[in-house]
N, C-alpha and C positions, 0 to 999 in steps of 0.2 A: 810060797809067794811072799813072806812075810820078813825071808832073811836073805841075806845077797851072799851068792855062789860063790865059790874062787873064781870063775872069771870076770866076774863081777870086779871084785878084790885085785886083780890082776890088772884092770884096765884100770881102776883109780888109781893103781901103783904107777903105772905108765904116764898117766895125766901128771903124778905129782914129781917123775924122772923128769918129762921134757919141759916145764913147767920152772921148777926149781934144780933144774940140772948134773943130779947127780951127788955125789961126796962133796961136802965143804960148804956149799951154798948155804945150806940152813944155817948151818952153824956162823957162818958168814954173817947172813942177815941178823939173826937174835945178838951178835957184839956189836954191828953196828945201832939194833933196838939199844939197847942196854948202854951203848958210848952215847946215846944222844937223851937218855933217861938221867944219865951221871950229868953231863951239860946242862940239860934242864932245870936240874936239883942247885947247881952249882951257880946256876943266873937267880934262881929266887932268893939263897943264901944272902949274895951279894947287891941283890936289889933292897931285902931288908936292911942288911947294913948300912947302906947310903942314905936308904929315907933314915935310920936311926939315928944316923950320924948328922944327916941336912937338919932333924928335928931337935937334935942337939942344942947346935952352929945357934938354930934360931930364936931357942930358948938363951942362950948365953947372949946373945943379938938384943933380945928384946932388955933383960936386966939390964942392962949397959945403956939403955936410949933412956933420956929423961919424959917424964910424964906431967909435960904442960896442960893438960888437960881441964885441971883442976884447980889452977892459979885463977887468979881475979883478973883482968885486964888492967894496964896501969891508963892514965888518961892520952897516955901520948898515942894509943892505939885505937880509942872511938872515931865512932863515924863523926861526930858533932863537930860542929863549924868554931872556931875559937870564936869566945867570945871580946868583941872590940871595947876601949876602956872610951871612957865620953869624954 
């Protein structure tokens, strides 16, 4: 009871003929597994790149923009009301 017969074995054969159809399918099916494994590898490749490359862009972006930040205001940019001469 603990081990399966040949007909056992024979009828799983059968399920896996009509099933996956004979010569070529399998081997079918694992190049198009394996064509879309090679695609997969080949979008993360070039998703790294782009973000490497946008993180680049925006590093060289940022040296290049001046950093007002840190200046004083000069008078002609306060809120205060000019003051009138008497």
């Amino acid at each position: 009871m603990g081990s399966f017969s040949i007909w056992h074995w024979l009828i799983v054969l059968a399920v896996v003929l009509l099933l996956f159809g004979g010569r070529g399918k399998i081997s079918q099916i694992m190049g198009d597994f394996g064509k879309g494994l090679k695609s997969f590898k080949k979008g993360i490749k070039d998703d790294e790149e782009e973000t490497a490359a946008t993180n680049a862009a925006s590093a060289a972006t940022a040296q290049r923009v001046p950093d007002d930040t840190h200046r004083p205001m000069s008078s002609a940019h306060t809120t205060e009301s000019p003051k009138k001469a008497d």
